[in-house]
C-alpha positions as CSV (number, residue, x, y, z in Angstrom):
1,X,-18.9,-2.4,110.5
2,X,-21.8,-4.0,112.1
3,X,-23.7,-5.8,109.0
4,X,-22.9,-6.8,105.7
5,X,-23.5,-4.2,102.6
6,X,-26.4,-3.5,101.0
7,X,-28.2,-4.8,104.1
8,X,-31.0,-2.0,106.0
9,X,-32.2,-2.0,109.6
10,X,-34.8,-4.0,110.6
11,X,-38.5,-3.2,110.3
12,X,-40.3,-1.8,113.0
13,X,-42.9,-4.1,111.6
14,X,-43.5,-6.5,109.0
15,X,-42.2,-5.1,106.3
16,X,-42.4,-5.9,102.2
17,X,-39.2,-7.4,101.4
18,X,-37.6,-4.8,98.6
19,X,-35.8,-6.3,96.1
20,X,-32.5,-4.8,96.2
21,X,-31.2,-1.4,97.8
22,X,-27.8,0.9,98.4
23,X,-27.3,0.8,101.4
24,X,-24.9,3.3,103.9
25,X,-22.6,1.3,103.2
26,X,-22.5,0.8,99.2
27,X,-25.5,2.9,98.5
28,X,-27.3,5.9,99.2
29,X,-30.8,4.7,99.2
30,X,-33.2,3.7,102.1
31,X,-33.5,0.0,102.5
32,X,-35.1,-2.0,100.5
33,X,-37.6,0.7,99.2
34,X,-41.4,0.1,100.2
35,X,-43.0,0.2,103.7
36,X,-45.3,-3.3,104.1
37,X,-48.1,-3.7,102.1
38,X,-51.1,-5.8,101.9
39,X,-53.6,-6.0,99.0
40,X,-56.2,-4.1,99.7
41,X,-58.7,-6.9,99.4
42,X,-57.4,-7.5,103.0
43,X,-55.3,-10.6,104.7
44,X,-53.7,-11.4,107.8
45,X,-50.1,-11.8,109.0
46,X,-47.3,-9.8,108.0
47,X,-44.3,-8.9,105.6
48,X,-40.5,-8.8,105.8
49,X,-38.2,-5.9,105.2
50,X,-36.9,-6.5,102.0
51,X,-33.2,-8.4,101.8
52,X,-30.0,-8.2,101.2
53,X,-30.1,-5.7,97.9
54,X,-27.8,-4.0,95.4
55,X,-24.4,-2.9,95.6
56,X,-23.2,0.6,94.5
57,X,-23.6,4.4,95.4
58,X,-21.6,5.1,99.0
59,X,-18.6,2.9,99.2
60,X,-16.6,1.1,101.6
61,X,-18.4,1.1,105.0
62,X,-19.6,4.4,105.5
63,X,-16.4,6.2,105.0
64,X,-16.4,9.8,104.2
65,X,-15.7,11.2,101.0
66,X,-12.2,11.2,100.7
67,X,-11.7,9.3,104.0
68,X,-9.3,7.8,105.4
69,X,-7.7,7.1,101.6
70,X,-7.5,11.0,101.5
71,X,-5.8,13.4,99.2
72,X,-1.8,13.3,97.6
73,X,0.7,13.8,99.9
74,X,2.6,17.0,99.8
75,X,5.9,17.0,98.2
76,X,8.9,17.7,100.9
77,X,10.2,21.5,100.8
78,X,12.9,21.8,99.0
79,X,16.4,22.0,101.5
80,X,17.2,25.9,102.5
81,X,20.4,27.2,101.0
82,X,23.7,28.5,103.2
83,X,25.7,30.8,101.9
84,X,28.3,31.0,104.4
85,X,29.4,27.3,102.7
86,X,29.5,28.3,99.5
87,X,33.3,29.7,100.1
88,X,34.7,26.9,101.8
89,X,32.9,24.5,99.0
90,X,34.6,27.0,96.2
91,X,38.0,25.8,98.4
92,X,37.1,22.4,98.5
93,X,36.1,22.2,94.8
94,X,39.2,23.3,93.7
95,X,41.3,20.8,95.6
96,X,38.8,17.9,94.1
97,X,40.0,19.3,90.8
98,X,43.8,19.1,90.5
99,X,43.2,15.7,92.1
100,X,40.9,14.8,89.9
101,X,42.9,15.9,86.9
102,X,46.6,12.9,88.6
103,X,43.7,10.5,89.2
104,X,42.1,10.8,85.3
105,X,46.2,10.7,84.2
106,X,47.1,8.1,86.3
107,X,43.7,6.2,84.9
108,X,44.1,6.6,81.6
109,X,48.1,4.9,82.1
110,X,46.3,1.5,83.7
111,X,43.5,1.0,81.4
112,X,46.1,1.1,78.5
113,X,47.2,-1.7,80.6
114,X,44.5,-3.7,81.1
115,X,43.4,-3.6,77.6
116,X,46.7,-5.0,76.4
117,X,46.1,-7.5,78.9
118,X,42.8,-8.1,76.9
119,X,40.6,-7.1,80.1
120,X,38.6,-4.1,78.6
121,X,36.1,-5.9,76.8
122,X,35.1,-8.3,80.0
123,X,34.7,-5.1,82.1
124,X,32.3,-3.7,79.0
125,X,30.1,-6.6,78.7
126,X,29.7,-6.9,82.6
127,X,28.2,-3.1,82.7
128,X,26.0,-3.7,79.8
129,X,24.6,-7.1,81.7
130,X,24.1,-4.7,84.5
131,X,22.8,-1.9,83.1
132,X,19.9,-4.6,80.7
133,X,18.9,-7.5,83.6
134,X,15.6,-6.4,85.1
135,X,15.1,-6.0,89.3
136,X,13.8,-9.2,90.2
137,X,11.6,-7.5,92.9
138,X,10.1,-4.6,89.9
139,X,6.6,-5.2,89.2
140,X,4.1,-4.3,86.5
141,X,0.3,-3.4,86.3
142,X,-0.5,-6.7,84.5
143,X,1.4,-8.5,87.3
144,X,-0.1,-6.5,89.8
145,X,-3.7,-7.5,88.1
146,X,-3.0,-11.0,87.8
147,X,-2.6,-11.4,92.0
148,X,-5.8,-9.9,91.9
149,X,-8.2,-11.3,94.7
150,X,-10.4,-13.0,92.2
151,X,-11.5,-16.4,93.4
152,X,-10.7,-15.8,97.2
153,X,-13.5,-15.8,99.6
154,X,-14.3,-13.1,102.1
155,X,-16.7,-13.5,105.7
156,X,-20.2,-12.4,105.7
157,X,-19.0,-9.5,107.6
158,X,-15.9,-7.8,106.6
159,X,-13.9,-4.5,106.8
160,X,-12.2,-2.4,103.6
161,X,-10.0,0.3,104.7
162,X,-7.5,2.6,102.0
163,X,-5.5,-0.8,101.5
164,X,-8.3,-2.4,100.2
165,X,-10.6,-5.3,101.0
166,X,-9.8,-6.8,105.0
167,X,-8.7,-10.1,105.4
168,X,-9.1,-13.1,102.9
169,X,-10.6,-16.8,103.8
170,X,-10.4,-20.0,102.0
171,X,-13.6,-20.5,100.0
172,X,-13.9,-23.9,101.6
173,X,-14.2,-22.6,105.3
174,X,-17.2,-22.5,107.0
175,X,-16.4,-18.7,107.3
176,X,-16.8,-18.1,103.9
177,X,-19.7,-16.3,102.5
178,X,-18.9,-14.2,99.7
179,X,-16.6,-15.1,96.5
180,X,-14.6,-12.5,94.8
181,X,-15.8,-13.3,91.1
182,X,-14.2,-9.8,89.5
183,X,-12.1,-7.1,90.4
184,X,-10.2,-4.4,88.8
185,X,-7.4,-1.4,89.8
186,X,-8.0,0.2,86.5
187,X,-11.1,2.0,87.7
188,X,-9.5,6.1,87.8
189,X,-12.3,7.3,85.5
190,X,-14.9,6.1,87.6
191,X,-16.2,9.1,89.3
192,X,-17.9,9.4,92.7
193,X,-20.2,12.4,94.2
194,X,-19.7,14.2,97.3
195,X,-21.6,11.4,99.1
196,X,-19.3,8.9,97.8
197,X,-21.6,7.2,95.8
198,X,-20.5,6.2,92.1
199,X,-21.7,8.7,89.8
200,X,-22.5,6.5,86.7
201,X,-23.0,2.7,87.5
202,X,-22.5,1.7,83.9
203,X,-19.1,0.5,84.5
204,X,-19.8,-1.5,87.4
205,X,-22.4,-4.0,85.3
206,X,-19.6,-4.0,82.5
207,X,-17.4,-5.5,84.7
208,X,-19.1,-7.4,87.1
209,X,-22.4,-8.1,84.6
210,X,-26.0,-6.9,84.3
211,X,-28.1,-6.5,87.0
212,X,-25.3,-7.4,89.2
213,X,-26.4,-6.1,93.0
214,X,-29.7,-7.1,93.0
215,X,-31.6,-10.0,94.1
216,X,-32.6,-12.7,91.6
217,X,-35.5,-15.2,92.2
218,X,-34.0,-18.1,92.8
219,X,-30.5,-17.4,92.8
220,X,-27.4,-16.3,95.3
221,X,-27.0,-13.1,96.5
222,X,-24.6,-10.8,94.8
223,X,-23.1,-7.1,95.5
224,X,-20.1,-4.7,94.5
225,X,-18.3,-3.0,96.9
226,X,-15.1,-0.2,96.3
227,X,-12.8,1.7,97.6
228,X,-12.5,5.6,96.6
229,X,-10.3,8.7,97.4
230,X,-10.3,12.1,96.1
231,X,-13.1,12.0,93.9
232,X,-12.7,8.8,91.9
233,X,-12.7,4.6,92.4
234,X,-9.2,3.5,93.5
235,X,-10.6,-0.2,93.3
236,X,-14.1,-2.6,92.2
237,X,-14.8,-5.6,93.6
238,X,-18.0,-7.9,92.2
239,X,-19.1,-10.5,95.2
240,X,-21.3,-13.7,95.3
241,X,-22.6,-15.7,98.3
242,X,-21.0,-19.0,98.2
243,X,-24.1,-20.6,99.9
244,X,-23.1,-21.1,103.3
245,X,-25.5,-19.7,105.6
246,X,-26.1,-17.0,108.2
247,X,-23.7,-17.3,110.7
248,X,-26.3,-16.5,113.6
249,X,-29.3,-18.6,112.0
250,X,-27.8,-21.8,110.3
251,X,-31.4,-21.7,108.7
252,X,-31.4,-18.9,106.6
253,X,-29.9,-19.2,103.1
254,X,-28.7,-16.4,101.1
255,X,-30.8,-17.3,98.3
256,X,-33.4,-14.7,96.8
257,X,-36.7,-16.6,97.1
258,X,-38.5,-17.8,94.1
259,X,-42.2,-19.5,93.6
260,X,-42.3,-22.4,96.2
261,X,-40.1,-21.0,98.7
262,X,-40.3,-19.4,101.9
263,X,-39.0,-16.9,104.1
264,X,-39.3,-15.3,107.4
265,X,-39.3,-12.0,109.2
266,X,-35.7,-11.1,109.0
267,X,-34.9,-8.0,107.5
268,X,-32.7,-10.0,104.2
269,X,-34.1,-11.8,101.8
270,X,-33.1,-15.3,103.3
271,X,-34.5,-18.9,102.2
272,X,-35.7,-20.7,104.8
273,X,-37.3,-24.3,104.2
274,X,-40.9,-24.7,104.5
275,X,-41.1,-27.3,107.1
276,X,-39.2,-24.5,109.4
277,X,-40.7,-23.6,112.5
278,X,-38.8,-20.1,110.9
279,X,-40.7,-20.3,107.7
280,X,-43.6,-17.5,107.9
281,X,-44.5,-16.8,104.2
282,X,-44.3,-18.5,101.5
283,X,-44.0,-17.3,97.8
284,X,-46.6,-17.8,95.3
285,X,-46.3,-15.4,91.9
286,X,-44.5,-12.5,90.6
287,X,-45.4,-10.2,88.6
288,X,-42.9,-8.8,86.9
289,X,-42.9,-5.2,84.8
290,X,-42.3,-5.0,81.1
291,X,-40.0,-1.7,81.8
292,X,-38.6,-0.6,86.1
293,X,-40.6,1.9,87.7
294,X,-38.4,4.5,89.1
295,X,-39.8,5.6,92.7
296,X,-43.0,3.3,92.6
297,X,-45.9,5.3,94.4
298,X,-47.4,3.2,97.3
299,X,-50.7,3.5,95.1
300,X,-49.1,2.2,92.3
301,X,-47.6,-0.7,94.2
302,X,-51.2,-1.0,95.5
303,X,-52.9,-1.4,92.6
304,X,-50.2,-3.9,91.0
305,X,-50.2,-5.9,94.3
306,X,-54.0,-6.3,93.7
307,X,-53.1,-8.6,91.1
308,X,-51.6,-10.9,92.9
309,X,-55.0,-12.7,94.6
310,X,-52.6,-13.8,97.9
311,X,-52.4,-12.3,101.6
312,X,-49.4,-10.1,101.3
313,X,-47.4,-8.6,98.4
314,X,-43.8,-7.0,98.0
315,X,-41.9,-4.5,95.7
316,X,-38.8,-6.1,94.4
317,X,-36.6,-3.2,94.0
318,X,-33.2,-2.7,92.1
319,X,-30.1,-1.0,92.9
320,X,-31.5,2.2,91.8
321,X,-34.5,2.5,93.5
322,X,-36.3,0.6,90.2
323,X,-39.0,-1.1,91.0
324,X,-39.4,-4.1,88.4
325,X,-41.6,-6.6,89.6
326,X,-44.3,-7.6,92.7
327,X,-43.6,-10.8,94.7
328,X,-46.9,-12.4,95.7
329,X,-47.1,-14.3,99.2
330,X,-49.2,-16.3,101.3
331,X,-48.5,-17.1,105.1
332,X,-47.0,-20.3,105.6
């Protein structure tokens, strides 16, 4: 992969920053919803695509449905009989007999020796100690649970393939950007469509917690990301940026920004500081809906971004396309 989930392309030109989105990678969405928008009142300068948005819908990195996790292995056909054995195994059978029956006789004659010797008993307990002490190397679902990757970090750009997520970093290297708070293997009944995308995202806030995936003013990024095969989720992971920042622009902070904070042109929702030579807008309301819109119309955005009394405005847009609330802007 080449960016991050629930990231978009870049906009052709200043875009509204959209709250949240599915990206090809864990959504099916287009970016960050709305095209750029400016109150209709007038105002100079320009918007941002939308950030870094919710997780969900298509899963790990634009594999195919049923990808490279695929379907169940076929069983191994069954060995073809010979029959031209079956006579010298009728010959053989009968030689294992008769020497079976001197080898029971000449059995039963030692263990009555052995147990007047009192060694019976110390043969018996050894087999039951054998047949009751566990395999040290056996494994159960709880155990495999509890090395779940929970608390590990991951890099702000990472693979998942069949086996899972790609390689792991300590949370306190530089590298690190996203924290694994949950994850769970128990996730069969979680369906997905022919897209890959998860079919009902219920269980995805019950583990990982409401409104999980979408930008909140103010506060880190978060996502979910999965890995699927043959219909269903094989594993769900809930992320959270850490707080380091963008490896190619030390200035931008994966924070959703709130009142008071600015932002530039990027195509994420990054913080940038105000006194940046970076910063280009800076955020001064929200408006936010009593119930999401599904599918905002760009005249209903409009009219809702006429409210705001500032230069530019932006949908903030949930995981599923819900718009909930208008950020209000001003250039910097």
């Amino acid at each position: 992969m080449t960016v991050p989930p629930n990231y978009g392309p870049p906009p052709e030109q200043p875009q509204t920053p959209g709250y949240g989105y599915q990206s090809p990678y864990n959504g099916g969405q287009n970016p960050y919803g709305s095209q750029p928008q400016q109150p209709p009142y007038g105002g100079a300068g320009g918007g941002q695509q939308p950030p870094y948005g919710g997780g969900g819908g298509q899963p790990p990195y634009g594999q195919d449905p049923g990808g490279p996790y695929g379907g169940p292995v076929l069983p191994p056909e069954p060995p073809k009989r010979n029959l031209g054995l079956i006579g010298t195994i009728v010959v053989v059978a009968t030689v294992l007999v008769l020497g079976g029956v001197l080898l029971v006789t000449m059995n039963l004659k030692g263990k009555d020796d052995d147990t007047a010797e009192g060694g019976g008993d110390d043969t018996s307990e050894s087999a039951s100690e054998n047949d009751n002490t566990p395999d040290e190397n056996a494994t159960t679902p709880a155990e495999e649970e509890a090395g779940s990757e929970v608390g590990q970090c991951l890099p702000y750009e990472y693979d998942v393939d069949g086996s899972g997520l790609g390689a792991l970093v300590d949370c306190s290297d530089g590298t690190a950007f996203w924290e694994i708070t949950a994850q769970s293997y128990d996730v069969a009944d979680i369906a997905v469509d022919d897209e890959g995308s998860i079919v009902d995202t219920a269980p995805v806030y019950a583990l990982c917690g409401d409104g999980w995936g979408a930008n909140q003013l103010g506060q880190a990024w978060t996502h979910w990301d999965y890995v699927y095969s043959s219909g269903s989720l094989d594993s769900l992971y809930c992320m959270k940026a850490v707080g380091n920042p963008d490896p190619a622009e030390p200035e931008h902070l994966p924070v959703m920004p709130d009142v008071g904070d600015c932002f530039d042109d990027a195509d994420r929702w990054w913080s940038i500081d105000c006194g940046s030579s970076l910063a280009l807008y800076t955020v001064v309301d929200t408006i936010m809906l009593d119930e999401p819109v599904k599918d905002m119309s760009d005249a209903d955005a409009e009219a809702k971004g006429a409210d705001c009394g500032t230069d530019w405005y932006w949908k903030m847009v949930d995981g599923e396309n819900r718009t909930y609330g208008i950020l209000c802007g001003n250039d910097v």
